[in-house]
C-alpha positions as CSV (number, residue, x, y, z in Angstrom):
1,X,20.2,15.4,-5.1
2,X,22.3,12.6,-3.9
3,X,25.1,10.7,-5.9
4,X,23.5,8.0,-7.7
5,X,26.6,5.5,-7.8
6,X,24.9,2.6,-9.9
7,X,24.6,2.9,-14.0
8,X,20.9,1.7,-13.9
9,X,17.1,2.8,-12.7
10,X,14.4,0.8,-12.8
11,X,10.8,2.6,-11.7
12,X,8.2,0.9,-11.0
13,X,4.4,1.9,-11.0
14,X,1.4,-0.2,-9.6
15,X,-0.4,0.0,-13.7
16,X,-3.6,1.3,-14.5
17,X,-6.0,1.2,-17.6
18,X,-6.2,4.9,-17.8
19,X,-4.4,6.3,-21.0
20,X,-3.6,9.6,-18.9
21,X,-2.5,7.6,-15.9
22,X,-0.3,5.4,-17.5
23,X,1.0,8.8,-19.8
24,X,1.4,10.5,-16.0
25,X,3.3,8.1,-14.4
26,X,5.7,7.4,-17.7
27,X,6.1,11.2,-17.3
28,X,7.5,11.1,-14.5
29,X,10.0,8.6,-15.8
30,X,10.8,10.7,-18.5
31,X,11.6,13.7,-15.8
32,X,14.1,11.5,-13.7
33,X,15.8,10.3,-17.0
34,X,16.8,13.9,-18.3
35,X,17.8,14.9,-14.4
36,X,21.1,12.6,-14.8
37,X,23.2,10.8,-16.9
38,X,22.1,7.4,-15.9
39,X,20.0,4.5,-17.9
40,X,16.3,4.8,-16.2
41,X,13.6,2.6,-17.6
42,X,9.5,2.7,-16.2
43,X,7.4,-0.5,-16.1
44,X,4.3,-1.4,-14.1
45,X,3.1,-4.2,-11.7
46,X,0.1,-4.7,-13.6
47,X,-2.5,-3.2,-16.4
48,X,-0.5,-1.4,-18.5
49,X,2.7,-2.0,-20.7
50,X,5.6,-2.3,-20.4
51,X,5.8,-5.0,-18.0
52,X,8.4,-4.1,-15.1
53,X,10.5,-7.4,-16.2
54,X,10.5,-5.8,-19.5
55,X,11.8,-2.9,-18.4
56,X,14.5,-4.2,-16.3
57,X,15.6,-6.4,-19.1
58,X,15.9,-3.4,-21.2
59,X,18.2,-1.8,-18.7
60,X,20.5,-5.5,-18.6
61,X,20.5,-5.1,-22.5
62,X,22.6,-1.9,-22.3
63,X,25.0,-3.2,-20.1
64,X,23.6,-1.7,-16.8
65,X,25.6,-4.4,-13.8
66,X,24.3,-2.1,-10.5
67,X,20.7,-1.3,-11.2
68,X,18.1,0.5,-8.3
69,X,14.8,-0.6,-8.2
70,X,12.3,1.9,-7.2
71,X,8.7,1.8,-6.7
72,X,6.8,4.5,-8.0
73,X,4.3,4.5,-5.1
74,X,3.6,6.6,-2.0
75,X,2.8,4.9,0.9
76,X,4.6,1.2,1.7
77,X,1.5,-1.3,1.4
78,X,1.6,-4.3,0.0
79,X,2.7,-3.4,-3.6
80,X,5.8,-2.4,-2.2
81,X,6.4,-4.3,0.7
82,X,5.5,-7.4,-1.6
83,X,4.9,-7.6,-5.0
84,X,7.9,-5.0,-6.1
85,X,10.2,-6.9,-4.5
86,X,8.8,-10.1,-6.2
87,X,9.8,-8.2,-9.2
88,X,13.6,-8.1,-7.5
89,X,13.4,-11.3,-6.5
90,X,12.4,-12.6,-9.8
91,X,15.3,-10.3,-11.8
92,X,17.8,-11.7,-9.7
93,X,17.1,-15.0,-10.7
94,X,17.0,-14.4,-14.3
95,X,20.0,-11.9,-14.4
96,X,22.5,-13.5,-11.4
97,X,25.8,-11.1,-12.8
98,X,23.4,-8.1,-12.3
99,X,23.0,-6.2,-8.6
100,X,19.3,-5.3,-7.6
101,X,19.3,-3.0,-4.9
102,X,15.3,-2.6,-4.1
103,X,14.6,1.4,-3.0
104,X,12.0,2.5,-0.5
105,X,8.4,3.9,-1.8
106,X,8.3,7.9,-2.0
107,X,6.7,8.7,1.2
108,X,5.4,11.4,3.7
109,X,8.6,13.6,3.1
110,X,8.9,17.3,2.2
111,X,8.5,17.0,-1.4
112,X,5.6,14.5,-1.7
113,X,3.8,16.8,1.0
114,X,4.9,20.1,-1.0
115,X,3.2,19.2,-4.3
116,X,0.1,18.4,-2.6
117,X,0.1,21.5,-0.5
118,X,1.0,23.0,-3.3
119,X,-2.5,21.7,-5.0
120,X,-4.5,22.9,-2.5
121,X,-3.4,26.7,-2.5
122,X,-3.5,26.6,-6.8
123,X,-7.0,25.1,-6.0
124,X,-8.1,28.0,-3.8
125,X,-8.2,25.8,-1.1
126,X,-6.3,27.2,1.8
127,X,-8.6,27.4,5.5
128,X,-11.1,25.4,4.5
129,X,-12.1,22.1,5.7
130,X,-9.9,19.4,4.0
131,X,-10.7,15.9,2.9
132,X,-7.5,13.9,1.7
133,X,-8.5,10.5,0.1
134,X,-5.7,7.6,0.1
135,X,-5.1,4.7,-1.4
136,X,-6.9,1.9,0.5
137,X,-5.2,-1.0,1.5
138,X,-5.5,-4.2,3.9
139,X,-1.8,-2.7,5.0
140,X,-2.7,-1.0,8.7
141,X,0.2,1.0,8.9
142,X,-0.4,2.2,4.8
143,X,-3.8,3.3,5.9
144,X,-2.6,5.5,9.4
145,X,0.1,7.1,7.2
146,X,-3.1,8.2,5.0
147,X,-4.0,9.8,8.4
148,X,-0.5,11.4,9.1
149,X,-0.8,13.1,5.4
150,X,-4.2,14.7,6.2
151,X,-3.0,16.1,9.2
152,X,0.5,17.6,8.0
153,X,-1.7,18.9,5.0
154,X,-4.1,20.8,7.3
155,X,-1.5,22.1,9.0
156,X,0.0,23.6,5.9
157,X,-3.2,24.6,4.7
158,X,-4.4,26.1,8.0
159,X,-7.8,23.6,7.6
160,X,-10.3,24.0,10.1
161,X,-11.1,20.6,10.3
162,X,-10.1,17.7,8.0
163,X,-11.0,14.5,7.4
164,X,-9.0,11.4,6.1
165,X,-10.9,9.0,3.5
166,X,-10.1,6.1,1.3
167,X,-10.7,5.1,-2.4
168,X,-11.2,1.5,-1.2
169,X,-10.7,-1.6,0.7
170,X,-10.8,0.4,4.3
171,X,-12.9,2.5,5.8
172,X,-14.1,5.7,5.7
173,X,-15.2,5.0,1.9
174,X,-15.2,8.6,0.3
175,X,-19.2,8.8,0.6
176,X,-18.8,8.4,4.1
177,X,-16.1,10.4,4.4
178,X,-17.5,13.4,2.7
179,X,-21.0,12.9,4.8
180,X,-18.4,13.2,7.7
181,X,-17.3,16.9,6.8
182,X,-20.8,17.7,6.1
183,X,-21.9,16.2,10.0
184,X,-18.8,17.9,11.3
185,X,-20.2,21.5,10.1
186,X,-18.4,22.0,6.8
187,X,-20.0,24.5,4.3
188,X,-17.2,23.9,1.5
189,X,-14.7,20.6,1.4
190,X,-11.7,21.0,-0.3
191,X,-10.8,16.9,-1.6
192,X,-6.9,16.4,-2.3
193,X,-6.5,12.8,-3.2
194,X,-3.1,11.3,-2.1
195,X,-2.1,9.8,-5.5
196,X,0.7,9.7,-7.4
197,X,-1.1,9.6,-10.6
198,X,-5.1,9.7,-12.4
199,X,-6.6,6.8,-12.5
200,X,-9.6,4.6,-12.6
201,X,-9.7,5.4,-8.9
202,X,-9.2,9.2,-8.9
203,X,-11.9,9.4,-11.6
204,X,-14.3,7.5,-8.8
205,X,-13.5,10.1,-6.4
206,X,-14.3,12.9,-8.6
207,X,-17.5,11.0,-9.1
208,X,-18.4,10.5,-5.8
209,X,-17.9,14.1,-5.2
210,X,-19.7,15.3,-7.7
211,X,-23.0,13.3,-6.6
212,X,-22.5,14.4,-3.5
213,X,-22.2,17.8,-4.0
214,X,-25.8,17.5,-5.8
215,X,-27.8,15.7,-3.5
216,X,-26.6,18.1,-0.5
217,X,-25.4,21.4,-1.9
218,X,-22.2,21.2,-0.3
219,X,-19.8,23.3,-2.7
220,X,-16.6,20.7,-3.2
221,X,-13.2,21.9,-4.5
222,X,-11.3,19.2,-5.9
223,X,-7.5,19.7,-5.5
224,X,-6.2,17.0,-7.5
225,X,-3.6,14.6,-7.2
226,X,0.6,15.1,-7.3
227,X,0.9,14.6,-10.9
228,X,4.6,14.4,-12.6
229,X,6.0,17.3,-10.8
230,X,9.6,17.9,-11.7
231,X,10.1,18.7,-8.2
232,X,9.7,14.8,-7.2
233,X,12.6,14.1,-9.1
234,X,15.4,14.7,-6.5
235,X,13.5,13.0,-4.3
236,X,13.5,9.5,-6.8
237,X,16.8,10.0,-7.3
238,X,17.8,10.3,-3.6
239,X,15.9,6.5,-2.7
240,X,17.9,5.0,-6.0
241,X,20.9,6.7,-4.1
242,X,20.2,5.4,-0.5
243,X,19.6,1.6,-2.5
244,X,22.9,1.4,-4.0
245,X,24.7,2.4,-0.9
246,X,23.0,-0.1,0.9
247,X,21.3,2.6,3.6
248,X,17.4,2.0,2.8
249,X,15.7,2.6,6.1
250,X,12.3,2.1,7.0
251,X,9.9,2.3,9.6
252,X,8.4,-1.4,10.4
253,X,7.7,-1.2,13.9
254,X,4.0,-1.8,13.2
255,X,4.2,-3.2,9.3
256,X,2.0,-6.5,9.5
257,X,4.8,-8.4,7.3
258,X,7.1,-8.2,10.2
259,X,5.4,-9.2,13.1
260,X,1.7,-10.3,14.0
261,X,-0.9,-7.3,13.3
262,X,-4.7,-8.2,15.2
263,X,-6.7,-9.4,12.3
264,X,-3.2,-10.2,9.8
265,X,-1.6,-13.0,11.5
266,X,-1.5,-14.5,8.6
267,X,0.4,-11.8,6.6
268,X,3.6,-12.5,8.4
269,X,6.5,-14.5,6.3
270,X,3.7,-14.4,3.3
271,X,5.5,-15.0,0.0
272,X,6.5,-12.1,-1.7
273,X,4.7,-11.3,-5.2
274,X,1.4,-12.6,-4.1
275,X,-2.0,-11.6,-6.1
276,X,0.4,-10.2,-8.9
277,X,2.5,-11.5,-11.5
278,X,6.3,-11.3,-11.7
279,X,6.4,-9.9,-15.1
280,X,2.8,-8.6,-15.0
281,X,2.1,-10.3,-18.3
282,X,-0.7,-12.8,-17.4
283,X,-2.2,-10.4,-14.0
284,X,-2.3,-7.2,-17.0
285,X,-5.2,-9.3,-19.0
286,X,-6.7,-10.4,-16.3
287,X,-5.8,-13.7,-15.6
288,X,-4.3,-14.8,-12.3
289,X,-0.5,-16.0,-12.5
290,X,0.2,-19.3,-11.7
């Protein structure tokens, strides 16, 4: 674990209406606060309370002057290309004497890969065909490192084929996705979705693999998502770490916020924060933010 040289941590989660995703997520929180002696508070983009402007406020309350803003989320789509750092943006104006250092999402690294290959062996899992379901996104380089996952996973799991899906917004949908194994000869799929936490979403692939597992007799295994694992929290502390020192690094040689993407010209120089509220107040009932 890296030296944390701040005295504040903000985490921040997308938000969901699920009780147990919400508990998951502020689980994890809870985990990174007893790992060190530093202020760490959790709020959410949206959906669920407390609002990540909350949160960071309550961190300025106790005195906290170098605070690192990290986003709770695995892959770097627009959440946490633009509407976390809207959040940064937005605590910067309010709080001028405070430093915000904004942290880089989790990632394809070691540990995130770990827990889920970890899920598929506790799930019985290992050598069979492997269907990992991301997070959809309009973010093209989100969505290929959904592909990069599947394929380090089935590696690790010694798959014999695999398969990469999404909850949403891209294609393959997990219906399609699913018929896919099936076409491509497999007689049991094992289905790891590549979430942090449960959800709305992870119940929908549950679903959807459940109906498909009745209307073709395909046997599915679902492997379930990461969860709160204590061993993420080295990992959240190390990209608070590298956002203090000022040594975030990201890949962005393809990210469509940097340079034109075919079919998201538009995305490039886009205002940060938009489709989401600062504070998360008026986009968690529903209502869009002015």
């Amino acid at each position: 674990m890296q030296d944390f040289d701040g005295d504040g941590v903000l985490l921040v989660g997308h938000g969901t209406r699920s009780p147990a995703g919400r508990s998951e997520l502020l689980g994890l929180g809870d985990l990174v606060a007893a790992a060190n002696d530093v202020a760490v508070e959790t709020g959410f983009l949206e959906l669920a309370d407390p609002p990540a402007g909350i949160a960071l406020d309550r961190l300025v309350a106790t005195g906290c002057r170098r605070i690192a803003v990290v986003p709770l989320m695995l892959n770097a789509a627009g959440h946490a290309k633009s509407d976390v750092p809207a959040v940064v943006l937005e605590g910067r104006s309010r709080h001028p004497r405070v430093s915000l250092s904004y942290a880089r999402p989790l990632g394809t690294t070691h540990a995130t890969v770990g827990v889920a290959l970890r899920r598929i062996m506790e799930a019985g899992g290992a050598g069979r065909p492997l269907l990992l379901v991301a997070r959809g996104t309009s973010e093209p380089e989100a969505n290929a490192d959904g592909a990069r996952v599947a394929r380090l996973l089935a590696e690790g799991a010694g798959a014999p084929l695999v398969v990469t899906g999404y909850s949403g917004l891209t294609w393959p949908l997990v219906p399609d996705a699913l018929d896919q194994c099936r076409r491509l000869g497999a007689e049991t799929v094992v289905v790891l979705p590549w979430y942090l936490c449960t959800g709305i979403l992870v119940d929908r692939i549950r679903a959807d693999a459940t109906a498909f597992a009745a209307a073709t007799g395909t046997p599915v295994i679902m492997a379930g998502h990461l969860g709160p694992d204590p061993s993420l929290v080295p990992l959240v502390w190390e990209r608070a770490a590298e956002a203090v020192a000022g040594e975030v690094r990201m890949s962005c040689d393809i990210c469509s916020y940097r340079a034109p993407f075919p079919g998201s010209e538009t995305r490039v120089g886009q205002p940060l924060g938009v489709g989401h509220s600062h504070l998360a107040v008026d986009h968690r009932h529903g209502r869009a933010h002015p």
